[in-house]
Wavefront OBJ file of the C-alpha trace (Angstrom):
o trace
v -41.044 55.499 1.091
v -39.022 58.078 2.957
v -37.421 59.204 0.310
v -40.526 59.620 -1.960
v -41.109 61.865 1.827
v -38.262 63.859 1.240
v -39.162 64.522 -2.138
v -42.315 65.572 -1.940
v -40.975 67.781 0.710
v -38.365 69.704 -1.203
v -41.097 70.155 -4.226
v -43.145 71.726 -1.673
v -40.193 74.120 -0.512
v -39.228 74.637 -3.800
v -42.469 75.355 -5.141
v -42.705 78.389 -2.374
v -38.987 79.768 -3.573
v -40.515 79.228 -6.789
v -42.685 82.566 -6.270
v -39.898 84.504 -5.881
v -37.948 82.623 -8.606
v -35.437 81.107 -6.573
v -36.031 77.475 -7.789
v -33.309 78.052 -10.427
v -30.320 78.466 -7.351
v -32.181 75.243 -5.861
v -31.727 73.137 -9.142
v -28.083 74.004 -9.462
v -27.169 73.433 -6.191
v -28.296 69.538 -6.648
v -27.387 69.110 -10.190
v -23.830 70.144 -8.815
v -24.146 67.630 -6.121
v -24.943 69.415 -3.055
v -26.637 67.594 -0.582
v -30.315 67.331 -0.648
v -30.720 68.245 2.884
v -28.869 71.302 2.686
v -30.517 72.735 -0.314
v -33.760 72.078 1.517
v -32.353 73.575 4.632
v -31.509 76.835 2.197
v -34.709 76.830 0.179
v -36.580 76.519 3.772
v -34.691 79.734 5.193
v -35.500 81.671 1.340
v -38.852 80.526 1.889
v -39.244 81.965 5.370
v -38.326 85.160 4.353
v -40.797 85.208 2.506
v -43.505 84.822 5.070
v -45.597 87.475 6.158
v -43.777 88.289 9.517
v -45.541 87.747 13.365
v -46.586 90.597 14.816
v -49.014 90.057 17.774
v -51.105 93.295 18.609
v -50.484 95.506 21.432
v -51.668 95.494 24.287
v -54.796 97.484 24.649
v -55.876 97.250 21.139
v -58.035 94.124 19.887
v -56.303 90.964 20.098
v -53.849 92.440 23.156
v -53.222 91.690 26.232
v -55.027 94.246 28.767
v -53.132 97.147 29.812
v -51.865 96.607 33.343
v -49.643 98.837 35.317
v -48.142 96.102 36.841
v -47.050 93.719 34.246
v -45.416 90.262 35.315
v -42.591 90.710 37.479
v -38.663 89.929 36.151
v -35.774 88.828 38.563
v -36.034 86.772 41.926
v -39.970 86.559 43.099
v -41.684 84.275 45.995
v -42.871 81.820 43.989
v -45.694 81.428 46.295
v -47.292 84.471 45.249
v -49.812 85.461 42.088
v -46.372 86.907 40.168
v -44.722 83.465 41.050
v -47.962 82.050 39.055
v -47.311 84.308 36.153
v -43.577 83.050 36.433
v -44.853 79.472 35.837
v -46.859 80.383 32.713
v -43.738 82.363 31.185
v -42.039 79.001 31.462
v -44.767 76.637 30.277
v -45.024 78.870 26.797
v -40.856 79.544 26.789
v -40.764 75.054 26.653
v -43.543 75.049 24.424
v -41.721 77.513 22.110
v -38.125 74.982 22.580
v -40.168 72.391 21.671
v -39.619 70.751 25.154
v -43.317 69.058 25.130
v -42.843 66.744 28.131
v -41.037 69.095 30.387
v -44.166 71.691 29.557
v -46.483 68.873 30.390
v -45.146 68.491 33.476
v -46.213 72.317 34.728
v -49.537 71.116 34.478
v -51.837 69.726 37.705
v -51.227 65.375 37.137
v -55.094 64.830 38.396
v -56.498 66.858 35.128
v -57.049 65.529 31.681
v -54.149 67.084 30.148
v -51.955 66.365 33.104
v -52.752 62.802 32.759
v -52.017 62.157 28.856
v -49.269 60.302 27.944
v -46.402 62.269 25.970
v -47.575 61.381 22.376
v -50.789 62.832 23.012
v -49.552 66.114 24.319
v -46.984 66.737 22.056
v -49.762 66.231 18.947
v -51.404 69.731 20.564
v -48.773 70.980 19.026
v -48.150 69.366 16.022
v -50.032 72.135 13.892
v -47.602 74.594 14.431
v -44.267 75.148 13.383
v -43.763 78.428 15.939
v -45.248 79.062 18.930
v -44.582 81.763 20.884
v -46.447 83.696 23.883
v -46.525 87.444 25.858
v -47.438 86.799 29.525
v -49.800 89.550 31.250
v -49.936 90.458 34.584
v -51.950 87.825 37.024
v -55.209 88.130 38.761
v -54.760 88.183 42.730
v -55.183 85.064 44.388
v -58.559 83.721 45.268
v -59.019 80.995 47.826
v -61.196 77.813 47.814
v -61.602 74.439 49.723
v -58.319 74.625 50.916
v -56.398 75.682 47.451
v -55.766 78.900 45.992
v -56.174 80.094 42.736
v -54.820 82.951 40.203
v -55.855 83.447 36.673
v -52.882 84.904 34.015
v -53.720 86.729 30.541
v -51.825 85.099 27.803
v -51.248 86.237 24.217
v -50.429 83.368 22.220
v -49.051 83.213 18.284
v -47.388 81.546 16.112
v -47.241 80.112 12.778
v -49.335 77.572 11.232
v -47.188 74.746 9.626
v -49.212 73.808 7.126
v -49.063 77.063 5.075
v -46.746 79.506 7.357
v -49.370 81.820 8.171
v -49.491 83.758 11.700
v -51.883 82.760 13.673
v -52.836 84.615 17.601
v -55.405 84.190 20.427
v -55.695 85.369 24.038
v -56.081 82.910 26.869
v -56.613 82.528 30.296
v -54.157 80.330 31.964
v -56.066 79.072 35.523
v -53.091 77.420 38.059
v -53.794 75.964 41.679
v -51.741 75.135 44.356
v -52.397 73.581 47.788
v -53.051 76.641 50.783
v -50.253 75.864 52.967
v -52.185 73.285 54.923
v -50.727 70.663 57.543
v -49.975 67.283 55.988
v -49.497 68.984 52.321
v -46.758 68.139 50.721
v -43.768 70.612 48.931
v -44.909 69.652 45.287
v -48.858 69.883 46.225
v -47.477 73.565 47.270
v -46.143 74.146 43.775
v -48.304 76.444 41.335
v -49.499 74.277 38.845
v -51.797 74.707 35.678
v -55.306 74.107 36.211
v -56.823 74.824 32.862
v -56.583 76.892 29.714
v -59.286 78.948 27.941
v -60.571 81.663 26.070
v -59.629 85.145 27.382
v -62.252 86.887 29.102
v -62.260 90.368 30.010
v -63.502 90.704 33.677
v -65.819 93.484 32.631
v -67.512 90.602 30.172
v -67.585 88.110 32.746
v -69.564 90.924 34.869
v -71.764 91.422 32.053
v -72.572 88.039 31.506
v -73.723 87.374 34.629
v -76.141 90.395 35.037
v -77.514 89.733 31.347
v -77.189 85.984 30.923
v -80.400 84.421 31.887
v -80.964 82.061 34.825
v -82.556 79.204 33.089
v -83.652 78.188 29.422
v -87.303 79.540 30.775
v -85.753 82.514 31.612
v -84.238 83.113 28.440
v -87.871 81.990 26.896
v -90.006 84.474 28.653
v -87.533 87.625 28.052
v -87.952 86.434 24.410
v -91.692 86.706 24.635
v -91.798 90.177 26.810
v -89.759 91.279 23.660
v -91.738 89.710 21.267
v -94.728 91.831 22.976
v -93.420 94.783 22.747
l 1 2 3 4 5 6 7 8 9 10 11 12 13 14 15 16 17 18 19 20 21 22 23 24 25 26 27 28 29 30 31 32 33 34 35 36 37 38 39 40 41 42 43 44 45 46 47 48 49 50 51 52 53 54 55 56 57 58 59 60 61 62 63 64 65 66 67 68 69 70 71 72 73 74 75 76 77 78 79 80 81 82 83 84 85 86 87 88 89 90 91 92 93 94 95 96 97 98 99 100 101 102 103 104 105 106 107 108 109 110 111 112 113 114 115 116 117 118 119 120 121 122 123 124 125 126 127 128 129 130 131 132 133 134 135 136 137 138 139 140 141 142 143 144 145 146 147 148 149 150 151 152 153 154 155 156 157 158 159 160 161 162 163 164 165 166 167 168 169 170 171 172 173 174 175 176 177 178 179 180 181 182 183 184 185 186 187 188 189 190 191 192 193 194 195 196 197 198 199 200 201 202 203 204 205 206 207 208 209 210 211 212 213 214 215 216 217 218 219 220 221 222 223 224 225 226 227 228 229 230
């Protein structure tokens, strides 16, 4: 079974050279005994110069990252502040993008959902792409509540799909929490940690939405008929 596997996966590869005619070099190479593996390994690499290259947009255009004049910080920070936050996010995306699924997991908050999941079921998250890559923008200030704080970090994320190669990019939100510095908290509960991760929304949207959004379904029903009468 495993090798009818690694069969069907060098057709594949060599189907892709195969629009650039490269299958021919392929052929030789294992008629002429050269191990399988390595011919994949070299039709892979022919094949991924083929690819239409990443190239997330810049910031300020559509798809970006907001324009901020102060972008996250480089170099020794207090972690305890909103750039320490953004620090945390560069790292979660930099393991993500080694592949390091369980040390990534463990930036996140343990009491949420994701926190929680066992390794398998993190690391499938991933499993759709063979890239993944991220450009951290600059964090929100922090916002206190019940004890915690809070700080909210853009986040351009691409990558490439594995299936068929192609780029693929989306902005997020990264939320992270961490424990005011209370008496009886503990060093870790200090920590930034990851509280969630969402769709990016521009605060002039979220401002938007809540003057425009309306209060109630019945709300939204009797603008719809004051329209309607018009």
């Amino acid at each position: 079974m495993r090798g009818a596997i690694r069969t069907s996966a060098l057709a594949t590869l060599l189907l892709v050279a195969a629009c650039d005619g490269r299958e021919e070099s392929a052929i030789d190479n294992l008629a002429n005994g050269a191990n399988q593996a390595q011919v994949q390994n070299n039709v892979r690499a022919e094949a991924m110069a083929l690819m239409e290259p990443l190239a997330p947009p810049e910031p300020g255009t559509p798809g970006g990252l907001p324009v901020d004049p102060a972008p996250i910080e480089e170099g020794s920070i207090d972690p305890d502040s909103a750039q320490g936050a953004a620090q945390v996010v560069q790292g979660y995306y930099g393991l993500l993008e080694e592949k390091r699924f369980e040390d990534a997991q463990d930036m996140w908050n343990p009491a949420t959902a994701i926190g929680a999941q066992d390794d398998a079921h993190f690391a499938a998250r991933f499993r759709g792409f063979s890239e993944i890559h991220a450009n951290i923008g600059a964090p929100s200030e922090p916002e206190g509540a019940a004890g915690s704080l809070y700080v909210t970090v853009p986040v351009q994320v691409y990558g490439r799909i594995a299936a068929n190669g192609k780029p693929w990019y989306a902005l997020r939100q990264v939320t992270l929490r961490r424990v005011n510095d209370v008496p009886g908290s503990t060093e870790e509960q200090r920590r930034w940690h990851i509280q969630s991760i969402g769709a990016y929304a521009p605060e002039e949207a979220q401002v938007a939405s809540s003057v425009t959004a309306p209060i109630s379904i019945t709300d939204g029903m009797a603008r719809r008929k004051q329209a309607e009468a018009k």
